[in-house]
C-alpha positions in Angstrom: 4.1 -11.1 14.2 0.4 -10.6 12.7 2.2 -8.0 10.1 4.4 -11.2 8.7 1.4 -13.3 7.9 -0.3 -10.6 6.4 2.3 -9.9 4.0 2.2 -13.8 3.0 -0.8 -13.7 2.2 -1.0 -10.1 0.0 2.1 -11.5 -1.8 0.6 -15.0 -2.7 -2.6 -13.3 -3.4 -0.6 -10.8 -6.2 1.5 -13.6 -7.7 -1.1 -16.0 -7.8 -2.4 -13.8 -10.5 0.9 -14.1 -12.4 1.8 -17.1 -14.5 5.4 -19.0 -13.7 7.5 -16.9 -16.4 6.2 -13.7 -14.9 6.3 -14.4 -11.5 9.8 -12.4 -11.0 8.2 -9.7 -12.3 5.0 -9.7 -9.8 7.2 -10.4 -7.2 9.3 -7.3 -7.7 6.6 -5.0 -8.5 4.5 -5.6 -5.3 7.7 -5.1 -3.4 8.9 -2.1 -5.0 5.4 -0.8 -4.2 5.7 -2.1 -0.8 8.9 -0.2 -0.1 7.1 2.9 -1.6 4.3 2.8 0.4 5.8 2.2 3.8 8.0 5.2 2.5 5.6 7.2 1.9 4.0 6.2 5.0 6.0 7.7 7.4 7.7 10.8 5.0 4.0 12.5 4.2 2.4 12.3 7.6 5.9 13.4 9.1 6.0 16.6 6.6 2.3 17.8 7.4 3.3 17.4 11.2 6.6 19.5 10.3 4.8 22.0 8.2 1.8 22.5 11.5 4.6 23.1 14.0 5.9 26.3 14.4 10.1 26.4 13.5 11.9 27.1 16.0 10.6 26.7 19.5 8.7 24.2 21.2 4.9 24.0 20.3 2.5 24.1 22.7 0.0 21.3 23.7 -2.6 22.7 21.6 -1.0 23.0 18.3 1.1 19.6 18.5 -2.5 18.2 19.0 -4.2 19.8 15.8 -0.8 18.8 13.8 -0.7 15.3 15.1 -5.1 15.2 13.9 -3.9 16.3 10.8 -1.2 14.2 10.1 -3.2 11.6 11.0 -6.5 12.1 9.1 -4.1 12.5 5.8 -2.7 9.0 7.0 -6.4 8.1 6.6 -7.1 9.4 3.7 -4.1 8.3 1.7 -5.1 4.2 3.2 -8.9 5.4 1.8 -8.0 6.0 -1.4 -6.0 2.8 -1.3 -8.7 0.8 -0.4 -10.9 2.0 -2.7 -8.2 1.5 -5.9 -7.7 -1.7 -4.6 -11.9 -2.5 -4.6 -11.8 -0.9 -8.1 -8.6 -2.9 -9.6 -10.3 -6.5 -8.0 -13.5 -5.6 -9.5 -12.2 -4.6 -13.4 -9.7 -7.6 -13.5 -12.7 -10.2 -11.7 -12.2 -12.2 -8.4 -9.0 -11.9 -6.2 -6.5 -15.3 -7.3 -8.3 -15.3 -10.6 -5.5 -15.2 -13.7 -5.8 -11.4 -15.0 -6.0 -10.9 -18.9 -2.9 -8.2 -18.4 -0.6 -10.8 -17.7 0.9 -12.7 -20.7 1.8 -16.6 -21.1 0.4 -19.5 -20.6 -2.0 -20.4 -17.7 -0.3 -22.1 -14.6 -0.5 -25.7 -14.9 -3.9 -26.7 -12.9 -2.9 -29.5 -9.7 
């Protein structure tokens, strides 16, 4: 229930910085890159967890535990480095909701 406000509010927060004309673009970028991510999210955590495991027969406690802390920390790492392009993208295009200069036509009309 929390996850579907959340996504309200990233997706008005990304269009926001889109004029009218563009917003069909905006809107299917961030959910293209949505659909990546959560792709993403489960495929590359899953393949380090299949590439720790030994093939072929059941892994003991001890090795499903340091494949399961690895999959995990590259879980971390990959939500890390998002956090920080997301700092670095809000600070080179100004305040979050503020109209970016890399999206053309005229300014949304002000209520």
């Amino acid at each position: 229930m929390t996850l579907t406000y959340l996504l309200a509010v990233t997706l008005s927060t990304a269009l926001g910085r889109f004029s009218s004309g563009a917003a069909g673009v905006g809107s299917a970028t961030y959910n293209a890159t949505r659909q990546i991510g959560a792709s993403l999210g489960i495929a590359l955590p899953g393949a380090v967890l299949a590439a720790m495991l030994p093939a072929g027969r059941p892994a003991s406690g001890a090795a499903l535990d340091g494949a399961l802390d690895a999959a995990f920390l590259v879980r971390a790492a990959v939500v890390a480095a998002g956090m920080a392009a997301a700092l670095l993208l809000l600070r080179a295009t100004g305040r979050p909701g503020a109209r970016s200069t890399l999206v053309s036509g005229p300014p949304p009309p002000s209520t």
